[in-house]
N, C-alpha and C positions, 0 to 999 in steps of 0.2 A: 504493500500500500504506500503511494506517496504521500510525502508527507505536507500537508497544506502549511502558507503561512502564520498562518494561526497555531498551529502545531509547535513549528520553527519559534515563534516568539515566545510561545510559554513555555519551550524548552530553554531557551537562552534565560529568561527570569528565573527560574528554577535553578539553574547554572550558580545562577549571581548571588540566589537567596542560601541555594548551598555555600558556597563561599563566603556568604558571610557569615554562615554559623559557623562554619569552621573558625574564621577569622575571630571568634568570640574566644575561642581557644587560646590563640595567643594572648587575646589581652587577659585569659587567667595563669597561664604559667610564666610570660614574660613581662607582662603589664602589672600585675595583680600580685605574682609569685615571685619577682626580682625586681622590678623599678621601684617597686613603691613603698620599696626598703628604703630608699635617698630620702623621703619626706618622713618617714617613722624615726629613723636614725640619730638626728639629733636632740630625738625628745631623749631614743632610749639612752644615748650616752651622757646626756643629764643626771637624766632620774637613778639613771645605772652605776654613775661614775666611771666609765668606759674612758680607757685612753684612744685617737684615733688607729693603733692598731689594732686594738681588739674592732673596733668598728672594721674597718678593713677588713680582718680574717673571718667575719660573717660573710659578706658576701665574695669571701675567697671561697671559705667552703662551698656557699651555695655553686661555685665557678667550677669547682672540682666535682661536686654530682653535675654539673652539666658535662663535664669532662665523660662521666663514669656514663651517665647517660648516652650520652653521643655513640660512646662504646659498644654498650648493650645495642643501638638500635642500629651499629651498623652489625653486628653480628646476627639478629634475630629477623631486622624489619623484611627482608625478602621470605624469610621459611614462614615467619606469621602473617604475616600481611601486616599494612599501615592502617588497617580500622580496629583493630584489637588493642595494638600498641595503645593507638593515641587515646582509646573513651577508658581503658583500664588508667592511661597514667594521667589522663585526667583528673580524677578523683582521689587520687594518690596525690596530689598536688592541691585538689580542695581540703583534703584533711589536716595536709602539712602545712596549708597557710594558716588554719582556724585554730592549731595547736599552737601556734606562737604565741598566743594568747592566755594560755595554760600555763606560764614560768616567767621565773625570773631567773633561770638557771642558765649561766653563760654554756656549760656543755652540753644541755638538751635542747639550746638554741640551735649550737654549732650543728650538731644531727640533724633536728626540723629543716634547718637551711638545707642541708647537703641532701636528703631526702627531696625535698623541693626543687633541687637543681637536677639530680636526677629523672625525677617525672616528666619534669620543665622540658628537656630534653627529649624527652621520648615523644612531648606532645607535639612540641614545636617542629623535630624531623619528620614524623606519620602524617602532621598533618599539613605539612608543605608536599609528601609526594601525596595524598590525596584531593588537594588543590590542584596538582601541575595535573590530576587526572579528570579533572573537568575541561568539555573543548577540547575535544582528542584531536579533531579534526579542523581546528579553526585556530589560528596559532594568535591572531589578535585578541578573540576573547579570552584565550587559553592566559595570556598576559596578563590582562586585564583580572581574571579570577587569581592569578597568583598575587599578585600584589594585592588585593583586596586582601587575602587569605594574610599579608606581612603584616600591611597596615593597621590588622584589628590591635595588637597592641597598643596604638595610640587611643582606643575605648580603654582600656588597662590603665595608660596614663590619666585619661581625664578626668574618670570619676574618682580616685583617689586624692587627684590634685584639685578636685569639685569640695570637698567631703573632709577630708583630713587636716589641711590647716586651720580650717574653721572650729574642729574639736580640740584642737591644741589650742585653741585660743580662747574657748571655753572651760574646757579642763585641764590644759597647762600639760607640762613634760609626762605629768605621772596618766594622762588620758590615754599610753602607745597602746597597753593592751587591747582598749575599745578599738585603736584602730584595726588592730590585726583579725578582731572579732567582724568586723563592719567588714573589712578583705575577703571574710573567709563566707560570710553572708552571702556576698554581691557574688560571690564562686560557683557557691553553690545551687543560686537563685538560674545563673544559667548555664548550670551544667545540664538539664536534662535539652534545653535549645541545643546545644553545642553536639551533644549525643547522638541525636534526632538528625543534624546534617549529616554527620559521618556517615552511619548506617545508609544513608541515600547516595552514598558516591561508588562509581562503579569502578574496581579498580582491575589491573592487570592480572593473571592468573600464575600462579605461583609455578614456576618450572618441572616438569614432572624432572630433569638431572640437572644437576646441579651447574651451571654453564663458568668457562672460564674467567677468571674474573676481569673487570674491565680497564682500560687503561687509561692512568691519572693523567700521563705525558701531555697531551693535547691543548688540557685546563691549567698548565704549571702557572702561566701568568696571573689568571686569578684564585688559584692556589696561595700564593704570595702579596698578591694585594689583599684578599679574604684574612689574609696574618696579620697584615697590617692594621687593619680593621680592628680586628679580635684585641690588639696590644693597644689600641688606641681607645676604643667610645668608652670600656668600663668604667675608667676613671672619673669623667665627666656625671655619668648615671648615680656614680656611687658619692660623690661628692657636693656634686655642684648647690643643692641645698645648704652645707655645712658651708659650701665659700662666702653663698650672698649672706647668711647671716650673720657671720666672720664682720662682711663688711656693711651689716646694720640695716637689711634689708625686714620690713616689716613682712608680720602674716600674711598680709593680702599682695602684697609683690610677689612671694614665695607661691601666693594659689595661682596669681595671675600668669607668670612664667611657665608654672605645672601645663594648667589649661591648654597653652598655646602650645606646648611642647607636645599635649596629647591631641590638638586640633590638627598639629603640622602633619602628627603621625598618619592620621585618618586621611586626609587630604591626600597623603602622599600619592595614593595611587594615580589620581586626577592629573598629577604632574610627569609621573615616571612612565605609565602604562605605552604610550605610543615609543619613548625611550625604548622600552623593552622591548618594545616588537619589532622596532625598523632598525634603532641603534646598532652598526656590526660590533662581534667580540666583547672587545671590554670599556667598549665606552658607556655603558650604561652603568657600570660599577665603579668610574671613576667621575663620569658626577656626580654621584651619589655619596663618597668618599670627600669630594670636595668639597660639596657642601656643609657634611657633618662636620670636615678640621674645620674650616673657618667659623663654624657655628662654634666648634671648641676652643678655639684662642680668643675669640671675643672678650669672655670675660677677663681675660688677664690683662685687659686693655684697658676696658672700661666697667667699672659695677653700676653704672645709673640701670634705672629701670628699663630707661627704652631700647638701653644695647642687651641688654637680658632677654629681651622679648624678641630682639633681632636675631639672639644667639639662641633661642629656645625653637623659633620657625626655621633656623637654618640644618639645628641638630635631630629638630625631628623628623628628618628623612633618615635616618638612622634607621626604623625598621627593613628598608628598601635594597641594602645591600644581598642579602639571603633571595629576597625574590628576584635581584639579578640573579645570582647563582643559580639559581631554579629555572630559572629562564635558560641558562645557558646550557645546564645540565639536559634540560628536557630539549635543545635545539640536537647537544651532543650525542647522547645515550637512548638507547631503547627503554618503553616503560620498566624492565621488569627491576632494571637497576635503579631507575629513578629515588627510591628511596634510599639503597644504597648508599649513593651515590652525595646524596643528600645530609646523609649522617656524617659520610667521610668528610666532608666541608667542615660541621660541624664539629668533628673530631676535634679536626687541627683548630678551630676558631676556638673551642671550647680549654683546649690544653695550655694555648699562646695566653688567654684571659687570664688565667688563673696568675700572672705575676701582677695585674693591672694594682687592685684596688688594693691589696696590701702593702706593695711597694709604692704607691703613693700616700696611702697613711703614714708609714715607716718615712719615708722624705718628711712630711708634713710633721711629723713629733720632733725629729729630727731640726731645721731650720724653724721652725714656727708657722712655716706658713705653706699652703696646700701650691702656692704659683705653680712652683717647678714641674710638680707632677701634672697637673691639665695643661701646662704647656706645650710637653713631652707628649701628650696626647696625643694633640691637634699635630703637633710634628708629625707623627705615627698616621695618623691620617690620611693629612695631606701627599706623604709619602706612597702609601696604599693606591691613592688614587694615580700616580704618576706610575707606579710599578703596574697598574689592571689595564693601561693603554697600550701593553704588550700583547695582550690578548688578542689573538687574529679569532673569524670568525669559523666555528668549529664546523667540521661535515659531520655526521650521524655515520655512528661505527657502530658495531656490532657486539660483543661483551666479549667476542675473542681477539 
C-alpha cells in the first residue's frame, strides 16, 4: 500500500514527538543527574564545610561512573540492544538522584554520584543510537531528530536553574537536600514519558555472528577534537556558579544565566541541525567547539551580568558536540555498530573528563582563585575545534 501524504506527515510528527521523549532523557541523566550539581554545590560546600577539592572529586567521581558506564555500554549495547540499556538505566539514575537527599555522608555521596555517572552513561549512549534510528531513510530529518535527542538537556538545565536558586534564597545553604529531592521528583515525574518513546523506536536487529569489529582510523580527527572537548567544558559546568558568586553575583543573576544557559541548550538544534546535515566532516564539531571556548573564556574577562549571559548563550551549545558525532558516526558506520560506536566516543570523552573538575579545584585551593582553571578550559576548547577541521568527510564502511 502506498503511502498517502497524510501518512508521511504523521509519520514524521511521530519521528519528532519520539525524539523528544527521548530527549527528556538527557535532561534527567545529564541535565538533572550532572549539571545541576554547579547550582546545588555551593550551598552544599557551605552548609558542609567542603574544601573546593572535595567539591571537585564529587563530580570527578560522578566523571568516573560515566567512564565505567561508557565501558559497560560499549561492551553490552550491541548483544542487548539500546532500549533495555537506556529505560533500565534510566531509573537507576532517578533513584541515585533522589538519594542525595538521604545524607550528609561525604562517602555515600561519592557512591550516589559515581552510580549516577554510571547510569548517566548508559542512558545518554542507548539513547543517542536510538535517536540516530529515527529517519532511516531521510538523512535531514535523521539530523534534525539527533540533535533534538542532544539538546533535551538544556530542559535538565532550565528547570533547575527555574526552581533552585529561588529555594536557596528562601531556605538558604542548609535548603541542598530539598533541592536534590525536587531533582529526583521532576525525574521521576517523567520517567514513564521518557519510557513510553523508547519502546516506540524501531531499532536495528542484533547480529545472528558476531561481525569484525569496526575501524576507529577514519574518525581519528574527531576522535581528538571529541578529547578536546571532554578536557575542556567540565570545568566550566562544574564551577562556573562558584566563580560568579566569588565575584558577588546575586541569586537572580545566578537563575538568570542558568535559564539562558538551558534556553541556548534547547534552541540549539534550530541553529546546528542544517550544520549537521550539509556541513562536510568536521566542520560541524568545530563550530560547535568554538562557540563553547569563547562562551568559556568570557568570564575570565569580564563578570558583569551581561557578558555572563553572552557566555551562558554561547556555552550552551555544549550539548551539540555528541550529536555531531552521531551524525558522523551514522554518515560513517552501518546501524548495527551505531551504538557501539557511540559508546567508544564516549569512552575516550568520559576517561579524558575525569582530570577536569578536580584538577581545577586543586589549582583553585591552590592560588585562591578558580581563573587558571576555566581558562585552561576555553584553551582546550578552542583547541578541539581547530584539531575537528581535520576531519575529511567519511564514506560508509562496512564493520570489516
Amino acid at each position: 500500500m502506498n503511502q498517502t501524504p497524510q501518512d508521511s506527515t504523521a509519520a514524521i510528527r511521530r519521528g519528532y514527538l519520539i525524539a523528544a521523549g527521548l530527549a527528556l532523557g538527557v535532561a534527567v541523566s545529564n541535565g538533572l543527574g550532572r549539571f545541576a550539581y554547579a547550582l546545588i554545590l555551593p550551598a552544599m560546600r557551605a552548609d558542609l564545610s567542603w574544601s573546593y577539592t572535595q567539591a571537585g572529586a564529587l563530580n570527578t567521581t560522578n566523571a568516573l561512573g560515566y567512564f565505567i558506564g561508557a565501558f559497560i555500554a560499549l561492551a553490552s549495547v550491541r548483544k542487548l540492544g539500546p532500549t533495555k540499556l537506556f529505560i533500565g538505566a534510566l531509573w537507576i539514575t532517578v533513584a541515585a538522584i533522589t538519594a542525595m537527599s538521604l545524607t550528609t555522608s561525604f562517602p555515600i555521596m561519592i557512591g550516589l554520584r559515581l552510580i549516577a555517572g554510571i547510569s548517566g552513561a548508559l542512558v545518554f549512549i542507548s539513547g543517542g543510537a536510538l535517536a540516530a534510528s529515527l529517519f532511516p531513510n531521510d538523512p535531514a530529518r535523521a539530523a534534525g531528530a539527533i540533535a533534538i535527542y542532544f539538546a533535551g538537556g538544556g530542559v535538565g538545565l532550565l528547570l533547575p536553574g527555574i526552581t533552585l536558586p529561588a529555594l536557596f534564597a528562601i531556605g538558604g545553604d542548609a535548603a541542598w537536600p530539598w533541592a536534590w529531592l525536587s531533582l529526583g521528583v521532576i525525574s521521576g515525574s517523567v520517567g514513564l514519558i521518557i519510557t513510553a518513546a523508547a519502546r516506540r523506536v524501531t531499532t536495528a536487529p542484533a547480529p545472528q555472528s558476531e561481525p569484525h569489529p569496526w575501524r576507529k582510523g577514519p574518525l581519528a580527527a574527531t576522535f581528538a577534537g571529541y578529547g578536546f572537548y571532554a578536557l575542556g567544558y567540565f570545568a566550566y559546568m562544574t564551577f562556573i556558579v562558584a566563580w560568579m558568586r566569588e565575584h558577588g553575583a546575586s541569586n537572580v543573576e545566578i537563575a538568570l544565566m542558568w535559564v539562558v544557559l538551558g534556553i541556548a541548550a534547547i534552541v540549539s538544534p534550530r541553529i546546528w541541525t542544517r550544520s549537521l546535515a550539509q556541513w562536510p566532516g568536521g566542520w560541524p564539531l568545530a563550530g560547535m567547539l568554538l562557540s563553547i571556548g569563547v562562551g568559556a573564556l568570557l568570564p575570565i574577562i569580564d563578570t558583569s551580568a551581561w557578558v555572563m549571559l553572552v557566555s551562558a548563550a554561547l556555552f550552551g551549545q555544549f550539548f551539540m558536540p555528541p550529536a555531531a558525532v552521531t551524525a558522523l558516526v551514522k554518515k560513517a558506520l552501518p546501524p548495527v555498530v551505531w551504538g557501539e560506536a557511540v559508546a567508544a566516543f564516549t569512552l575516550l570523552f568520559s576517561a579524558l573528563q575525569l582530570v577536569g573538575p578536580v584538577v581545577t579545584g586543586a589549582v583553585a585551593d591552590q592560588t585562591g582563585s578558580l581563573a587558571w582553571g576555566l581558562g585552561a578550559s576555553g584553551a582546550m576548547l578552542i583547541l578541539g575545534a581547530l584539531v575537528s577541521l581535520l576531519q575529511p568527510e567519511p564514506r560508509k564502511t562496512s564493520t570489516d
